[in-house]
N, C-alpha and C positions, 0 to 999 in steps of 0.2 A: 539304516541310520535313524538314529531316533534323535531328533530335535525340540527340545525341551521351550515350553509355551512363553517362558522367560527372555531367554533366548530372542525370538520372535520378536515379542516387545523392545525388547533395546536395539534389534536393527531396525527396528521402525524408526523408534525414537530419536534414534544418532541418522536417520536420514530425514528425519522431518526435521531434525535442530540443523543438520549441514544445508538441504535448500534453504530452510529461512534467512541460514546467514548468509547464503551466495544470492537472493534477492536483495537484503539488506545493501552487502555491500556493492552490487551492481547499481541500486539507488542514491547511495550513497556518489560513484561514480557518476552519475549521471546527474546529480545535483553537481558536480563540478563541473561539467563537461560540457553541457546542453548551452544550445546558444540561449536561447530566453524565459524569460519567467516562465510563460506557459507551456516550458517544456520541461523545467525543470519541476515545476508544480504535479505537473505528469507523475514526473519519476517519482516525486516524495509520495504522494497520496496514493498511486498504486502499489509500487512495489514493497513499502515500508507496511500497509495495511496485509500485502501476502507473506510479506518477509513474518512480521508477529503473530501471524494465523498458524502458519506454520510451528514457530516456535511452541506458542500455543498449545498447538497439537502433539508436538515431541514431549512435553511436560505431560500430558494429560495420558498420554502411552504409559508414560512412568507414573506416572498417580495411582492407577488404576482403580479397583470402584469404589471409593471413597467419598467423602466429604469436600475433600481436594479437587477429585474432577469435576464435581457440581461447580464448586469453584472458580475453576479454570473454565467451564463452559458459559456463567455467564461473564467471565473478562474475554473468552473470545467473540461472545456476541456482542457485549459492549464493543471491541474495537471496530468489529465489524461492521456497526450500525454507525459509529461516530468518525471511523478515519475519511472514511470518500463525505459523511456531512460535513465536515469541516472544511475539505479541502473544497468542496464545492461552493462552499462560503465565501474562501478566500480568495475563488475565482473569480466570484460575483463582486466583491468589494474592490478587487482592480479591474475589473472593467467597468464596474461605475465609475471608477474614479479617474477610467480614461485610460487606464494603460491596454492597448489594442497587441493583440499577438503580429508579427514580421506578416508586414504585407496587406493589413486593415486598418482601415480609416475611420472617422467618423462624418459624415456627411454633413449639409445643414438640416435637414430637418430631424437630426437626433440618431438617426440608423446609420447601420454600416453600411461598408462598401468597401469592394478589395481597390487596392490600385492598379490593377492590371484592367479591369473593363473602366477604367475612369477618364 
C-alpha cells in the first residue's frame, strides 16, 4: 500500500488542530469549574498557550515550505514566549495586591504563611 506524503500531512494536521481544541476547550472548562483564581489562572495560561501551539503547528503542516510557515513559526514563538510572560504577570499583580491562593495568609512582617502551621 502506497501512502501518498499528502496524505501524511493532513493526519498530522487534523490531529494537531483536534488536540489544540481538546486543550482549548478543557481550559476553557476549567476557567469555569476551578475553585479560585489561581487555579483558574492555571488553566488559562497553560492550557490555552498548548491548545494555540498546537493549532499552530496543524496550520504550519498545511503551509508547508513557504513563506507561510516562516510565518507561523514566528507567531508560535511569539506566543510561546509571551503566553506563560503574561500570565506570570498577572500572577504577580494579585498577589501584590493581596489576593493569596486558599489556605495563605499574609503575616505581619510582609511574608507568608499557610494557616495550618499558624
Amino acid at each position: 500500500m502506497n501512502v501518498s506524503p499528502d496524505l501524511i500531512l493532513d493526519i498530522a494536521s487534523w490531529i494537531s488542530f483536534a488536540l489544540g481544541a481538546f486543550f482549548l476547550i478543557v481550559g476553557a472548562f476549567g476557567m469555569i469549574r476551578l475553585p479560585d483564581f489561581w487555579s483558574r489562572l492555571h488553566a488559562a495560561g497553560v492550557i490555552d498557550t498548548l491548545g494555540a501551539e498546537l493549532i499552530v503547528l496543524g496550520m504550519l503542516f498545511q503551509a508547508g515550505f513557504t513563506i507561510v510557515a516562516v510565518k507561523l513559526l514566528l507567531i508560535g514563538a511569539f506566543v510561546f514566549l509571551t503566553s506563560p510572560t503574561g500570565t506570570h504577570a498577572v500572577a504577580n499583580a494579585a498577589f501584590v495586591a493581596g489576593l493569596r491562593p486558599l489556605g495563605l495568609t499574609r503575616d505581619d512582617t510582609g511574608g507568608t504563611k499557610t494557616d495550618k502551621g499558624a
